[in-house]
C-alpha positions as CSV (number, residue, x, y, z in Angstrom):
1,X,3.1,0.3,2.3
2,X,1.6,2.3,-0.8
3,X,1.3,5.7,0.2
4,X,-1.7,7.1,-1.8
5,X,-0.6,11.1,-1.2
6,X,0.5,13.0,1.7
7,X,-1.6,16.6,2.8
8,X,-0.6,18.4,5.7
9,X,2.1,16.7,6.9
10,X,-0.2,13.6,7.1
11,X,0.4,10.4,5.5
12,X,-2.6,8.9,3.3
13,X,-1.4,5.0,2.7
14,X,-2.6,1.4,2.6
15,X,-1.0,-1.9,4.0
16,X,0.5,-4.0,1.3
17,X,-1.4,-7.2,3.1
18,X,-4.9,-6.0,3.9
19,X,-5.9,-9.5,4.6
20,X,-7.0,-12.7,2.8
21,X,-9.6,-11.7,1.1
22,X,-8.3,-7.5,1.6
23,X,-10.8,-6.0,4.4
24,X,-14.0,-3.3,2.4
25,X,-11.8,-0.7,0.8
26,X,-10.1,2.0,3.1
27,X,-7.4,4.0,4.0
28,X,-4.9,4.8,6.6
29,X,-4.0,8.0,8.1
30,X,-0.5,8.6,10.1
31,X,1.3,11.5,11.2
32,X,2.5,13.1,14.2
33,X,2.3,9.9,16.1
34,X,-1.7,9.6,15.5
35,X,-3.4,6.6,13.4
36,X,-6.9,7.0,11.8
37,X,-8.5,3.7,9.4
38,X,-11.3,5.4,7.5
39,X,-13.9,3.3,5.6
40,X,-14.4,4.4,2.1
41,X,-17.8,2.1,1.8
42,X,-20.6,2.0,1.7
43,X,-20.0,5.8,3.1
44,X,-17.2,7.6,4.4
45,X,-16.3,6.7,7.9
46,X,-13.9,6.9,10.6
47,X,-13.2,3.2,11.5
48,X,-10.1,3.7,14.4
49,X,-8.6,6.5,16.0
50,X,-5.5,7.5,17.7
51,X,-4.5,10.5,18.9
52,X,-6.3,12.9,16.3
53,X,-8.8,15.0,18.0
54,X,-12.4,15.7,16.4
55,X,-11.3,18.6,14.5
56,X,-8.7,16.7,12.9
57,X,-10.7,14.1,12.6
58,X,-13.5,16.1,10.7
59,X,-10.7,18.1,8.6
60,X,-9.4,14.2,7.3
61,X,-13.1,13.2,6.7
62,X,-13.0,15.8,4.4
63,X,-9.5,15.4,2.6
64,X,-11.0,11.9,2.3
65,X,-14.2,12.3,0.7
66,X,-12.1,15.2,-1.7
67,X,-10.4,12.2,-2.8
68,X,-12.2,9.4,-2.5
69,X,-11.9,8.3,-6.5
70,X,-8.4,8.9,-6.6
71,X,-7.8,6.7,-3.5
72,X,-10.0,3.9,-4.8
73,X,-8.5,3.7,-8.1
74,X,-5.3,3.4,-5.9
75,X,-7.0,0.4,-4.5
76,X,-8.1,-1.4,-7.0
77,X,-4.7,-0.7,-9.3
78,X,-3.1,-2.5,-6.5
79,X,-5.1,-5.1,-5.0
80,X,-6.2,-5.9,-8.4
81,X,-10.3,-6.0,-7.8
């Protein structure tokens, strides 16, 4: 599970085995006992939610979008497309 960076005690990662062929680029979101998936294309979006209220929410949307290139270079360095 390649954890892309961490920011507020939140965990920023991807799942080693996205799928066959991997699932549109994105990135998961754990800490606290919450889950989030957020879509990085064709825009920024919240995909699933557990736990994180809409203020959270809206405060990862924007650690997201802050870092969308360096998250997507992640991707592609590891799933190679």
């Amino acid at each position: 599970m390649p954890v892309v960076f961490r920011h507020s005690g939140l965990r920023y990662y991807f799942f080693s085995n996205e799928g066959r062929p991997p699932e549109a680029p994105h990135i998961h979101i754990k800490g606290g006992g919450r889950d989030a998936k957020v879509w990085l294309a064709p825009e920024i979006s919240i995909a699933d939610s557990y736990g994180f209220n809409p203020r959270e929410l809206s405060i990862i949307l924007r650690v997201v979008t802050e870092n969308r290139d360096l998250i997507l270079r992640a991707w592609h360095d590891y799933f190679g497309d």
